[in-house]
PDB file of N, H, CA, C and O in Angstrom:
ATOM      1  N   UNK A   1      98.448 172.049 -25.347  1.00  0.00           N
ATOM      2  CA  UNK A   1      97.880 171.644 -24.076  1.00  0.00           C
ATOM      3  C   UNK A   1      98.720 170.500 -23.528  1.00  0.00           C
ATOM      4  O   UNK A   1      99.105 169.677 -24.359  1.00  0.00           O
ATOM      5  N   UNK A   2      99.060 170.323 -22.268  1.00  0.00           N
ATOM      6  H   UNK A   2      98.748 170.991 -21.593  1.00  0.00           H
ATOM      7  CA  UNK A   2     100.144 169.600 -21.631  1.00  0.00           C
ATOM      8  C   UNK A   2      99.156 168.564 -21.456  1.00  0.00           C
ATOM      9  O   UNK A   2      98.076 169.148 -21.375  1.00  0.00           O
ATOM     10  N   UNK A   3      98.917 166.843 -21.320  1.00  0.00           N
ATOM     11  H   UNK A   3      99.795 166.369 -21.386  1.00  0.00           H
ATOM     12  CA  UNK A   3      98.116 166.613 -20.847  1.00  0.00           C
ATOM     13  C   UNK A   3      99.135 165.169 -19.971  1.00  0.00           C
ATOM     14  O   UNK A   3     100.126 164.578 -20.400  1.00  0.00           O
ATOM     15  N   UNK A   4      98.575 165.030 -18.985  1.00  0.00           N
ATOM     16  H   UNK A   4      97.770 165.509 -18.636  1.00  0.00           H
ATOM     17  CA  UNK A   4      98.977 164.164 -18.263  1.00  0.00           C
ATOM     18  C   UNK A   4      98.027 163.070 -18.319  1.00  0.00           C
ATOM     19  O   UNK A   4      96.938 163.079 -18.892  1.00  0.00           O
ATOM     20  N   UNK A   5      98.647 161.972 -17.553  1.00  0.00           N
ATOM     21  H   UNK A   5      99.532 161.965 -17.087  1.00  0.00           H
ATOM     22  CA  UNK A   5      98.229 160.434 -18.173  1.00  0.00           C
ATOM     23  C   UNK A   5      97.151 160.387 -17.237  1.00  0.00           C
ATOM     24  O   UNK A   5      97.393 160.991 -16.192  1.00  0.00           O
ATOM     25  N   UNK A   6      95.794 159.730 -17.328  1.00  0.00           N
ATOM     26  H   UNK A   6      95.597 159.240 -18.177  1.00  0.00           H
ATOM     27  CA  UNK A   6      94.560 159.427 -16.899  1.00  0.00           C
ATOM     28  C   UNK A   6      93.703 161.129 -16.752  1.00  0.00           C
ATOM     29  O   UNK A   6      92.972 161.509 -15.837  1.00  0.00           O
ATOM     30  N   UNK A   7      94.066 161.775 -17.821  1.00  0.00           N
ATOM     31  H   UNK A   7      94.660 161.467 -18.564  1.00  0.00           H
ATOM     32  CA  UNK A   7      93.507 162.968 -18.318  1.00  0.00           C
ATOM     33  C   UNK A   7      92.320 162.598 -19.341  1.00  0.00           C
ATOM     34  O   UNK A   7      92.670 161.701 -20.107  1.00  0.00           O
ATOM     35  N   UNK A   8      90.653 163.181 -19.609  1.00  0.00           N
ATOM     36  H   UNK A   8      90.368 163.910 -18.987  1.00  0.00           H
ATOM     37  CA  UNK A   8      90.320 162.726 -20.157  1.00  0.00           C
ATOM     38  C   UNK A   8      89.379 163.703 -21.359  1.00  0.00           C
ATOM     39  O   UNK A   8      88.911 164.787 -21.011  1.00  0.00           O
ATOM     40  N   UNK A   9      89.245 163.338 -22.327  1.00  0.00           N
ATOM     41  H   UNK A   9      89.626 162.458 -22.610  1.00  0.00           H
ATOM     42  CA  UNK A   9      88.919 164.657 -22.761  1.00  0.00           C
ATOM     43  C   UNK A   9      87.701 164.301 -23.964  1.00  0.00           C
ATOM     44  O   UNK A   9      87.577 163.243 -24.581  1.00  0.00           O
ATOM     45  N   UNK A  10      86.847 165.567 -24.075  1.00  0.00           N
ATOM     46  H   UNK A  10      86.948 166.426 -23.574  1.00  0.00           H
ATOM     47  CA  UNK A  10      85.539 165.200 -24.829  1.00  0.00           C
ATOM     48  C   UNK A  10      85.373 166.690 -25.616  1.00  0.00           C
ATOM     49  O   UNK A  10      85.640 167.809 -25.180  1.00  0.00           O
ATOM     50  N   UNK A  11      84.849 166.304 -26.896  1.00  0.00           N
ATOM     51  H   UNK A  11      84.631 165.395 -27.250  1.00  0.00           H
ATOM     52  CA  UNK A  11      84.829 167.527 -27.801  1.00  0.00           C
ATOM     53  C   UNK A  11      83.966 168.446 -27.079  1.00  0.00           C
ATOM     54  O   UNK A  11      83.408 167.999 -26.077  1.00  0.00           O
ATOM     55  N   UNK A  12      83.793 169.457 -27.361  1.00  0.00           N
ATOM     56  H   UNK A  12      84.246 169.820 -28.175  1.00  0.00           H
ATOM     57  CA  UNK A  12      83.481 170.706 -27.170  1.00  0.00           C
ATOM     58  C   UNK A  12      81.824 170.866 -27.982  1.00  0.00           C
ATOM     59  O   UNK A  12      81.723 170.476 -29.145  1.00  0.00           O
ATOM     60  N   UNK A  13      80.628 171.447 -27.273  1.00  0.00           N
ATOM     61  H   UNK A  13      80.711 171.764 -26.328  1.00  0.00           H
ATOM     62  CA  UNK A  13      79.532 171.362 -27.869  1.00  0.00           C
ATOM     63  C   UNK A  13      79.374 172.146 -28.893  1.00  0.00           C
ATOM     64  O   UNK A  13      78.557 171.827 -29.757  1.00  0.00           O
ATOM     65  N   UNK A  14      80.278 173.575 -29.026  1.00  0.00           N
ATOM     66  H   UNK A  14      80.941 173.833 -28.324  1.00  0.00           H
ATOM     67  CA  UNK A  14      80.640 174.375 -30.206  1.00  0.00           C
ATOM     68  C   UNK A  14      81.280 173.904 -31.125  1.00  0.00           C
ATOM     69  O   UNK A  14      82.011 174.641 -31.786  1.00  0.00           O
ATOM     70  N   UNK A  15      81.153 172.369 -31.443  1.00  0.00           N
ATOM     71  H   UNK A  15      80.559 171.770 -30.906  1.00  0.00           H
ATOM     72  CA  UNK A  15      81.670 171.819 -32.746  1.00  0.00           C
ATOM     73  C   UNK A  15      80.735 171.311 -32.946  1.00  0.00           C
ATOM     74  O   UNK A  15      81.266 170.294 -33.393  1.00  0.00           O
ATOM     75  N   UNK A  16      79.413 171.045 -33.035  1.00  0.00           N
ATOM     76  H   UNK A  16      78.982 171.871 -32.673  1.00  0.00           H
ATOM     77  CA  UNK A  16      78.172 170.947 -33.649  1.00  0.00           C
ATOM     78  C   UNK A  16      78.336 169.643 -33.488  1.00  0.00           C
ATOM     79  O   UNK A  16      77.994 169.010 -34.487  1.00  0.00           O
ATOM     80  N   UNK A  17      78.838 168.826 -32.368  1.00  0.00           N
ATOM     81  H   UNK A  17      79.116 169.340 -31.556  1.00  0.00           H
ATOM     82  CA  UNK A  17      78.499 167.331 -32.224  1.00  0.00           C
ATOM     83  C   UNK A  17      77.725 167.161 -31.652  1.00  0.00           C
ATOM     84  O   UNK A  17      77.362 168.141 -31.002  1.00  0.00           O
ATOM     85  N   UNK A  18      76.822 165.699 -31.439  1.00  0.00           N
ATOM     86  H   UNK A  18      77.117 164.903 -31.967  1.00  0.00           H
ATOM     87  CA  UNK A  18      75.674 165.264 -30.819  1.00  0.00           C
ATOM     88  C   UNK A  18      75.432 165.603 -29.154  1.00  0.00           C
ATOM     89  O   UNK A  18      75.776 164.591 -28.544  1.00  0.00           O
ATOM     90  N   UNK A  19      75.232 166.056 -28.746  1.00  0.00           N
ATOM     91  H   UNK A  19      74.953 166.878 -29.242  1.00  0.00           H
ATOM     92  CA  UNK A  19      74.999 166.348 -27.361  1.00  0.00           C
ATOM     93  C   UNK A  19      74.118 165.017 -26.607  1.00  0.00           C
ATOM     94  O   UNK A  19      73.497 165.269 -25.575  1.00  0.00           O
ATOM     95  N   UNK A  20      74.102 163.723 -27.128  1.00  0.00           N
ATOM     96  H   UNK A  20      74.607 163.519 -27.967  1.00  0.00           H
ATOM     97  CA  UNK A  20      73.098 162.507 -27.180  1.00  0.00           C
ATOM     98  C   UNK A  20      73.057 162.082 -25.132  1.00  0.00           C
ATOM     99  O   UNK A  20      73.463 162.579 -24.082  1.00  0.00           O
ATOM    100  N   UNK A  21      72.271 160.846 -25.621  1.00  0.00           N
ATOM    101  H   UNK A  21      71.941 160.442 -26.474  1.00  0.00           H
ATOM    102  CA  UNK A  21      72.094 160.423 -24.357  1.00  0.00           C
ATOM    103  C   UNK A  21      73.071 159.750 -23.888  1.00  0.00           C
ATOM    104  O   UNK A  21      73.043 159.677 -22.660  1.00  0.00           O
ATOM    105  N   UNK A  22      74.049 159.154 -24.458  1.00  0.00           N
ATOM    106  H   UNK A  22      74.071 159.213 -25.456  1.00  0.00           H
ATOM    107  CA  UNK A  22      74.982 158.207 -24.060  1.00  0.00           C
ATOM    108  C   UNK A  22      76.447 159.551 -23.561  1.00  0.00           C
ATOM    109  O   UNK A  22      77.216 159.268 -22.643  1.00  0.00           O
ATOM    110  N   UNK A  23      76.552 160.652 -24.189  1.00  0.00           N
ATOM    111  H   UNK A  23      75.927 160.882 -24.934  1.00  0.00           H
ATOM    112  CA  UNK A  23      77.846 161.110 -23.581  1.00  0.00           C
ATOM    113  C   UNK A  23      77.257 162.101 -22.414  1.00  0.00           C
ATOM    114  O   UNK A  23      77.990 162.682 -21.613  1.00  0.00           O
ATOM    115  N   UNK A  24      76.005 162.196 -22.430  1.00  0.00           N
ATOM    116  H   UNK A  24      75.410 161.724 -23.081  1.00  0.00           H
ATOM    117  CA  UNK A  24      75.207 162.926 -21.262  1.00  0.00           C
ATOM    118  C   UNK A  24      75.467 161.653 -20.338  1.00  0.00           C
ATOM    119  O   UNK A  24      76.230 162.075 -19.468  1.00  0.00           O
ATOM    120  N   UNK A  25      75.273 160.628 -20.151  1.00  0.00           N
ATOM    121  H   UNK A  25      74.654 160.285 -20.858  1.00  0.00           H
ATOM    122  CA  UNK A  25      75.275 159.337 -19.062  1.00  0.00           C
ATOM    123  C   UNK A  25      76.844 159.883 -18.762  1.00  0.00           C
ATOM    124  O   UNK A  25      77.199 160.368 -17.688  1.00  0.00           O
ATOM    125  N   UNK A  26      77.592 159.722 -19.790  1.00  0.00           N
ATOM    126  H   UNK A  26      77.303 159.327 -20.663  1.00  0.00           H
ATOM    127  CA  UNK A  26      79.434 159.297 -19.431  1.00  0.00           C
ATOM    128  C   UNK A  26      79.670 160.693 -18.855  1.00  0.00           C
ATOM    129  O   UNK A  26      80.599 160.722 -18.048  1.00  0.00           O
ATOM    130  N   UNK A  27      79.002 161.952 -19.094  1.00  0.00           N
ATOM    131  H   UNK A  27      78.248 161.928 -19.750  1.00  0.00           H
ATOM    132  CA  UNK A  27      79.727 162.771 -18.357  1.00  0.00           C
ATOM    133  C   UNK A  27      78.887 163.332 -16.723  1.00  0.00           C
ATOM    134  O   UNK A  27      79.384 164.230 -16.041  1.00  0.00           O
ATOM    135  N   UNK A  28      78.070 162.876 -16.475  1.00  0.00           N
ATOM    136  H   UNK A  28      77.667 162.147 -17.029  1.00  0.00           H
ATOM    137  CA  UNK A  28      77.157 162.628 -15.215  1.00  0.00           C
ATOM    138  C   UNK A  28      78.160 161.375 -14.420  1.00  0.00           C
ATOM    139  O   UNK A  28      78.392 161.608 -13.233  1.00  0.00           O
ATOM    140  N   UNK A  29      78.671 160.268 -14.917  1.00  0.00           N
ATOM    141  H   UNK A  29      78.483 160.079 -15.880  1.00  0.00           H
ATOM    142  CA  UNK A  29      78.779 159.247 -14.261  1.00  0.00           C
ATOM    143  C   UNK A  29      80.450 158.688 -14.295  1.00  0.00           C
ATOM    144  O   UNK A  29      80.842 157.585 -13.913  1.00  0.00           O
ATOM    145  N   UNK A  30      81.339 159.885 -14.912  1.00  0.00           N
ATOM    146  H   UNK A  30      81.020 160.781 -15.222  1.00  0.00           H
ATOM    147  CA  UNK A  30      82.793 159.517 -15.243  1.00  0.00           C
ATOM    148  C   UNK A  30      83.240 157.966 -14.490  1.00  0.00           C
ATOM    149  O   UNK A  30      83.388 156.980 -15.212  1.00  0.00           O
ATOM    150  N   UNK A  31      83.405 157.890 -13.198  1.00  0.00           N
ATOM    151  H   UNK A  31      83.285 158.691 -12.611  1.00  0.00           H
ATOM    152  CA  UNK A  31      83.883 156.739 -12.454  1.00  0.00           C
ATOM    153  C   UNK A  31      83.303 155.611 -13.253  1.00  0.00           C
ATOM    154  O   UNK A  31      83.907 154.652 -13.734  1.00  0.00           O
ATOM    155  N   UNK A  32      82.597 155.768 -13.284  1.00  0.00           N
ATOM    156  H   UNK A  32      82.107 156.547 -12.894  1.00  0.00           H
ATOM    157  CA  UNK A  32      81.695 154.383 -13.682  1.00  0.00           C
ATOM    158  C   UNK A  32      81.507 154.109 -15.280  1.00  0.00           C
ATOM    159  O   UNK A  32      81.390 152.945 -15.663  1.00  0.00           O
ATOM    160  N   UNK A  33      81.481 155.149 -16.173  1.00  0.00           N
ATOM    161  H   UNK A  33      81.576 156.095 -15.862  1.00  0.00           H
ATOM    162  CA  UNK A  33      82.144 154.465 -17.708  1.00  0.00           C
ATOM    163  C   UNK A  33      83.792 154.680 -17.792  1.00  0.00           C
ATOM    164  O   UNK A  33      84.387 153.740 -18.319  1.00  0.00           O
ATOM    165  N   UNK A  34      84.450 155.586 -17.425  1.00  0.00           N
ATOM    166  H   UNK A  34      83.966 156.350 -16.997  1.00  0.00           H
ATOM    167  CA  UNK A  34      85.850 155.815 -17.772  1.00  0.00           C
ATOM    168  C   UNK A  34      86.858 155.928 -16.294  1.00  0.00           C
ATOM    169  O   UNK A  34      88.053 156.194 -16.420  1.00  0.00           O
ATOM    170  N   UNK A  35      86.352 155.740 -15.149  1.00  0.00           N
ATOM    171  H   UNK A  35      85.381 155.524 -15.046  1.00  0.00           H
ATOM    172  CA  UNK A  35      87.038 155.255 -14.022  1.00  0.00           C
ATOM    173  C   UNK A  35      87.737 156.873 -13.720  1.00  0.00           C
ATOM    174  O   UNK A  35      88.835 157.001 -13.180  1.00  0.00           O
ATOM    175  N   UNK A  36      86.978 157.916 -14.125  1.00  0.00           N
ATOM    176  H   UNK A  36      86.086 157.811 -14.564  1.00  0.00           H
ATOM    177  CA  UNK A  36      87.936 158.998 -14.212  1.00  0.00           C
ATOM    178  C   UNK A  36      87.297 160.027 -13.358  1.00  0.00           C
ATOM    179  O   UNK A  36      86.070 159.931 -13.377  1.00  0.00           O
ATOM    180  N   UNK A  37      87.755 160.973 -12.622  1.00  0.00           N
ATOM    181  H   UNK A  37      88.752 161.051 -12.607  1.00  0.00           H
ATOM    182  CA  UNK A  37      87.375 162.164 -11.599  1.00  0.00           C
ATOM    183  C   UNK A  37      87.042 163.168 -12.627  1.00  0.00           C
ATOM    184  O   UNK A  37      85.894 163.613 -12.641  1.00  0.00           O
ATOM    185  N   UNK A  38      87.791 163.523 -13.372  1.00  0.00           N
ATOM    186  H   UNK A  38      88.723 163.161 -13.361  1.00  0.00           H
ATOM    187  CA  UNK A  38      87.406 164.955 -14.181  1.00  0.00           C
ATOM    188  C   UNK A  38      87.493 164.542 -15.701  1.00  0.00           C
ATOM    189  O   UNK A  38      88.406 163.754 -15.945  1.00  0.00           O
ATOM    190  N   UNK A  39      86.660 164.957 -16.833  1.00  0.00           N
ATOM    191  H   UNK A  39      85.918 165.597 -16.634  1.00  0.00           H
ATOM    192  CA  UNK A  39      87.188 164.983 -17.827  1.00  0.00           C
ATOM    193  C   UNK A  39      86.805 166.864 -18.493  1.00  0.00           C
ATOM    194  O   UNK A  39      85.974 167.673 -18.080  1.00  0.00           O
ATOM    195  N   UNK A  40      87.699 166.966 -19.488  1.00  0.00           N
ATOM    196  H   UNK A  40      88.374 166.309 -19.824  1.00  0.00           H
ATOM    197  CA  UNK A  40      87.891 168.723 -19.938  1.00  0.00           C
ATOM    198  C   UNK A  40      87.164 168.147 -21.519  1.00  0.00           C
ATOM    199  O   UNK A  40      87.449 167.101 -22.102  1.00  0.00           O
ATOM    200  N   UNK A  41      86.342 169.012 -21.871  1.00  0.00           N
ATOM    201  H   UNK A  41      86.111 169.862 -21.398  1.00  0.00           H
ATOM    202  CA  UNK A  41      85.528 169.723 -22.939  1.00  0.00           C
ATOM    203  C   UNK A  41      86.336 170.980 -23.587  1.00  0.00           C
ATOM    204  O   UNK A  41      86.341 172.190 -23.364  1.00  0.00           O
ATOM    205  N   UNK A  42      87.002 170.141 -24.474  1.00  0.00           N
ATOM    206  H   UNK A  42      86.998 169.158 -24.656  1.00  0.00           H
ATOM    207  CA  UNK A  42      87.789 170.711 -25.816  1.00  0.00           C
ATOM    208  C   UNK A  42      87.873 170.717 -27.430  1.00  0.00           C
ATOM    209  O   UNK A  42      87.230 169.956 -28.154  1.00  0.00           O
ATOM    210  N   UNK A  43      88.744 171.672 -27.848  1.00  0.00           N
ATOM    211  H   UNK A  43      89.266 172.290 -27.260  1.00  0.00           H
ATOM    212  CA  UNK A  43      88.857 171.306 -29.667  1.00  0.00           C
ATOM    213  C   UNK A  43      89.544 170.148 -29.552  1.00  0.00           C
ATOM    214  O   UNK A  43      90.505 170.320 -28.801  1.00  0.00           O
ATOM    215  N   UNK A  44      89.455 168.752 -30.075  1.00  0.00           N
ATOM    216  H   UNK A  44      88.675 168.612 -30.684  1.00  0.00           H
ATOM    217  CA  UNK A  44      90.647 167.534 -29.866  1.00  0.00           C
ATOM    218  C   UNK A  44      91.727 167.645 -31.524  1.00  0.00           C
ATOM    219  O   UNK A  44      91.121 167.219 -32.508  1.00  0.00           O
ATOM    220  N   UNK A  45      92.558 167.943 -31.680  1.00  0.00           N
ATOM    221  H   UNK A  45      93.050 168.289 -30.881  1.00  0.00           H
ATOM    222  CA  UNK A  45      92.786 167.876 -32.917  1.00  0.00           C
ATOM    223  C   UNK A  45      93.859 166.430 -32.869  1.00  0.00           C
ATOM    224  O   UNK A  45      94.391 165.636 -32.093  1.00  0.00           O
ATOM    225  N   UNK A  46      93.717 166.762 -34.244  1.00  0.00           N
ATOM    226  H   UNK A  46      93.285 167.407 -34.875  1.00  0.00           H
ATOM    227  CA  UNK A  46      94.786 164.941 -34.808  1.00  0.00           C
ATOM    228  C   UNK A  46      95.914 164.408 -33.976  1.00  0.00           C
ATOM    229  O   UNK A  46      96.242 163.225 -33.889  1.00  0.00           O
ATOM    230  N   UNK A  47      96.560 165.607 -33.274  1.00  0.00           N
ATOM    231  H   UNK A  47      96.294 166.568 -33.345  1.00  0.00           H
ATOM    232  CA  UNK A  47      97.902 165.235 -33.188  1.00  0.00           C
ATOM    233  C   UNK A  47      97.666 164.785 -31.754  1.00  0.00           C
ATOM    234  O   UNK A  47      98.323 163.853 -31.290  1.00  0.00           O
ATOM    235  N   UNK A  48      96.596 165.528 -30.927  1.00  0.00           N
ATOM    236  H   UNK A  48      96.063 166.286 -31.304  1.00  0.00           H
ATOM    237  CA  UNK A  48      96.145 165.050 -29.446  1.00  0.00           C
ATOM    238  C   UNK A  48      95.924 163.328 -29.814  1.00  0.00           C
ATOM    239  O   UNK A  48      96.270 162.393 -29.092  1.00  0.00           O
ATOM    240  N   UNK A  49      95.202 163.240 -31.243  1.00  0.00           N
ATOM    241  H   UNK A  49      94.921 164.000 -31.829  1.00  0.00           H
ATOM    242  CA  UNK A  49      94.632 161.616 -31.131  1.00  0.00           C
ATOM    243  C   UNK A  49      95.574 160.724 -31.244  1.00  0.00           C
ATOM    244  O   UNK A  49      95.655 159.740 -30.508  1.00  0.00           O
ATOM    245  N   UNK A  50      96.797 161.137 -32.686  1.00  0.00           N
ATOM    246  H   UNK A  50      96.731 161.936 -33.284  1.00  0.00           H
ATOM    247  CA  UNK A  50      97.909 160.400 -32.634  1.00  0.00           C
ATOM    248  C   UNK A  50      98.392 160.029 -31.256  1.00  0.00           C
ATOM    249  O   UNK A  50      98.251 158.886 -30.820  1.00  0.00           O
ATOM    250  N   UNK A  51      98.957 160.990 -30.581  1.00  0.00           N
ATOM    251  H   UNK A  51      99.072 161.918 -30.935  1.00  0.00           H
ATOM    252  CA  UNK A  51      99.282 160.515 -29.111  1.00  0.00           C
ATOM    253  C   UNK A  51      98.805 160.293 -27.648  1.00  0.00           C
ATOM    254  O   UNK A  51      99.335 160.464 -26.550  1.00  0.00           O
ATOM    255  N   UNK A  52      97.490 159.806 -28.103  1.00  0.00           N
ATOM    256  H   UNK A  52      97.060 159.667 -28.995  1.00  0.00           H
ATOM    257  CA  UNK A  52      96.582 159.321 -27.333  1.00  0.00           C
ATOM    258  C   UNK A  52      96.839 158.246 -26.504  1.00  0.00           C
ATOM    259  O   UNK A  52      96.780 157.344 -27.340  1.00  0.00           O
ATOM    260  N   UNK A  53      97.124 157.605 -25.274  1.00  0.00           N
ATOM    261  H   UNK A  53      97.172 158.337 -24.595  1.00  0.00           H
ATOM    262  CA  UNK A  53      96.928 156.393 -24.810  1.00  0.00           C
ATOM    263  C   UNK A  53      95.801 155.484 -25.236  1.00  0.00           C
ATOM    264  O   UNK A  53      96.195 154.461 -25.797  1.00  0.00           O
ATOM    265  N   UNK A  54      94.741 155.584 -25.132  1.00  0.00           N
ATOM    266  H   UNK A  54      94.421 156.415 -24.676  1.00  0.00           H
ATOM    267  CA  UNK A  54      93.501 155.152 -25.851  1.00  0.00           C
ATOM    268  C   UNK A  54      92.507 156.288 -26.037  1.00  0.00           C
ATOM    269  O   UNK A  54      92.297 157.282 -25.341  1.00  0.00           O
ATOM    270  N   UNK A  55      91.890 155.818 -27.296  1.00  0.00           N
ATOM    271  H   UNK A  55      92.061 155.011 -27.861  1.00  0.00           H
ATOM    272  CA  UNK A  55      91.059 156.670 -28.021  1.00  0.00           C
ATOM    273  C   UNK A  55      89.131 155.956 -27.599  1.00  0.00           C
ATOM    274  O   UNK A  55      88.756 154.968 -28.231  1.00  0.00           O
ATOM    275  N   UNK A  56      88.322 156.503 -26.707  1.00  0.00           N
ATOM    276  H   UNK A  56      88.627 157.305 -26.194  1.00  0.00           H
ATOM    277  CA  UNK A  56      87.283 155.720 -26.431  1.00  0.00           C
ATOM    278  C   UNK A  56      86.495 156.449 -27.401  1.00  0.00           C
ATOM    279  O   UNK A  56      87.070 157.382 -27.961  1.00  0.00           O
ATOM    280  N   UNK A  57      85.693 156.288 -27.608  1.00  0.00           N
ATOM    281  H   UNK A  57      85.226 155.530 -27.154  1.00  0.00           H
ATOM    282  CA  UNK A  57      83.954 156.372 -28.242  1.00  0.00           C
ATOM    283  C   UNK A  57      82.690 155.852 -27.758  1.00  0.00           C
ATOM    284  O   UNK A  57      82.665 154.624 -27.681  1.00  0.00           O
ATOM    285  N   UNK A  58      81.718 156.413 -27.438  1.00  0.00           N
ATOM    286  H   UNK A  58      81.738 157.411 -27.501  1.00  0.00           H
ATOM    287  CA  UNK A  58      80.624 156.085 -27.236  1.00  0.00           C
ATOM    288  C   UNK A  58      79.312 156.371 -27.750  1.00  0.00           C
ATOM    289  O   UNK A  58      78.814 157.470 -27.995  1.00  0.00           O
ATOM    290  N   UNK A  59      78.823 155.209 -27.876  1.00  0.00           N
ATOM    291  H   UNK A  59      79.228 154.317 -27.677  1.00  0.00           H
ATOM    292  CA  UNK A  59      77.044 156.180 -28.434  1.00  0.00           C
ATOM    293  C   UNK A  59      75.792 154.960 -27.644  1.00  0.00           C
ATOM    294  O   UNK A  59      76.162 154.005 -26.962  1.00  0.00           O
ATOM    295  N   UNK A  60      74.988 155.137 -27.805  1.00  0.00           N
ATOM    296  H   UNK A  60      74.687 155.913 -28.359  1.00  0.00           H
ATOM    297  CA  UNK A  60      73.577 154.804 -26.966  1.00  0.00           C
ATOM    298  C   UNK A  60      73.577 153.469 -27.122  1.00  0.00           C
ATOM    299  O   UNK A  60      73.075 152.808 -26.213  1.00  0.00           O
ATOM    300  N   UNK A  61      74.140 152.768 -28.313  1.00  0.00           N
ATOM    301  H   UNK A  61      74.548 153.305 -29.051  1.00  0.00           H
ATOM    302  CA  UNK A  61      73.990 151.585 -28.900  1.00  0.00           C
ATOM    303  C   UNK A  61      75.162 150.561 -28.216  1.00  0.00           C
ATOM    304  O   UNK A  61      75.003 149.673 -27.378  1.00  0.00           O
ATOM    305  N   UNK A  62      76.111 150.916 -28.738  1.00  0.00           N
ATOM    306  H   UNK A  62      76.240 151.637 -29.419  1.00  0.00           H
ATOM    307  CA  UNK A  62      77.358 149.811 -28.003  1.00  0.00           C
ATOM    308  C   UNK A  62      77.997 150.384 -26.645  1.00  0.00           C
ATOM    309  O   UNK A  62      78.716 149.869 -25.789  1.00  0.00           O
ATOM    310  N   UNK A  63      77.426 151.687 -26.807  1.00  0.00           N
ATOM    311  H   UNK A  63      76.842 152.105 -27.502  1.00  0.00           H
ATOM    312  CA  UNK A  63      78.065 151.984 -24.992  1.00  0.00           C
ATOM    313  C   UNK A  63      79.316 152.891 -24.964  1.00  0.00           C
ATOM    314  O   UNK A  63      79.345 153.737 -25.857  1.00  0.00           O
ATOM    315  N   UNK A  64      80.210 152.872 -24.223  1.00  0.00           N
ATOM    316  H   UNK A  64      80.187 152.184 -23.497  1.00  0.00           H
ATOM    317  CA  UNK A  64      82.107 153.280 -24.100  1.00  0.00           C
ATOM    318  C   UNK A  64      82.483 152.033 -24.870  1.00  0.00           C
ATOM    319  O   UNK A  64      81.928 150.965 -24.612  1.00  0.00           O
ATOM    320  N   UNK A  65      83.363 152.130 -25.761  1.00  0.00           N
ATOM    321  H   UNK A  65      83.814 152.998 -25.971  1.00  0.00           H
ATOM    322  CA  UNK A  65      84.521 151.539 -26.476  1.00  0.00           C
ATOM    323  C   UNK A  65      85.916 152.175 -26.959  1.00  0.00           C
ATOM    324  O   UNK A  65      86.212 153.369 -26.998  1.00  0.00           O
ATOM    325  N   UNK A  66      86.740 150.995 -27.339  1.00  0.00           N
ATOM    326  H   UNK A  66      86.499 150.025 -27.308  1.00  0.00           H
ATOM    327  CA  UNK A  66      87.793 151.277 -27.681  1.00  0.00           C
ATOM    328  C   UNK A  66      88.218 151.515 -29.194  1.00  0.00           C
ATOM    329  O   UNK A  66      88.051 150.620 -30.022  1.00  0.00           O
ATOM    330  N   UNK A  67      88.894 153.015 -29.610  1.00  0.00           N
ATOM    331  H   UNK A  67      89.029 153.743 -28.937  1.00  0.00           H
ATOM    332  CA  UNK A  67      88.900 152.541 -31.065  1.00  0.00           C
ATOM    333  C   UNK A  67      89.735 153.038 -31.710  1.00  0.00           C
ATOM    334  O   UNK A  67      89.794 154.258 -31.557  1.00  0.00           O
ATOM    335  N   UNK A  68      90.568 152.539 -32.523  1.00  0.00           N
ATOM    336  H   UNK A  68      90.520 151.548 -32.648  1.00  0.00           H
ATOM    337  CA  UNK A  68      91.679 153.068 -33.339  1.00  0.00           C
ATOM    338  C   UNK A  68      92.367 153.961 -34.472  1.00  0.00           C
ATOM    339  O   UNK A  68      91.916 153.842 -35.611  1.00  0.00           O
ATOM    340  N   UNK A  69      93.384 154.813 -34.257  1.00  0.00           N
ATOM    341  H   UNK A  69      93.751 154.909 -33.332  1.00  0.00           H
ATOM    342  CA  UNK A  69      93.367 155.979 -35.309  1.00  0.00           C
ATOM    343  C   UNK A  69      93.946 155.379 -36.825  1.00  0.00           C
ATOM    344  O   UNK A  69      95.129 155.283 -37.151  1.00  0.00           O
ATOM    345  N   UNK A  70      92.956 155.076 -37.496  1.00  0.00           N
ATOM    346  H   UNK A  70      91.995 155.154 -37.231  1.00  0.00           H
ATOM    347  CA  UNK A  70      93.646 154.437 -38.929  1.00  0.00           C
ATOM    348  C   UNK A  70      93.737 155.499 -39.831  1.00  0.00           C
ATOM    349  O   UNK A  70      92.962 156.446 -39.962  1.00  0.00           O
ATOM    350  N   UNK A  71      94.980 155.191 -40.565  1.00  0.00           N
ATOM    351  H   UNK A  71      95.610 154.422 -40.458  1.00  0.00           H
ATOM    352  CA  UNK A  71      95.438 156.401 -41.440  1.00  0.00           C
ATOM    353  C   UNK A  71      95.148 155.949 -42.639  1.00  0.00           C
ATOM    354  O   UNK A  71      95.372 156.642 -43.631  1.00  0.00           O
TER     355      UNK A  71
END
């Protein structure tokens, strides 16, 4: 997948991740947690994360954050 810079991307609900309240807010409200027009619902694998500009995370508790790929 080619991805260009301020591209934004969120796992896919067919990977049995949380469908919660906090990435339901971020994907209703993109501008306003991630400043972003579109984000794509995909498989993300390692090598997308390695070359990630930033890697965010969010959950109900601390919100959107920033967080790092440690090996």
């Amino acid at each position: 997948m080619n991805m260009h810079k301020n591209t934004h991307l969120t796992p896919s609900l067919d990977l049995d991740i949380l469908n919660g309240i906090m990435r339901q807010a971020v994907l209703q409200q993109l501008q306003t947690y991630l400043g972003a027009d579109t984000i794509i619902e995909t498989h993300i694998t390692r090598d997308m994360l390695e070359r990630a500009e930033k890697i965010r995370l969010s959950n109900a508790l601390r919100g959107v954050f920033e967080a790092d790929l440690v090996y």
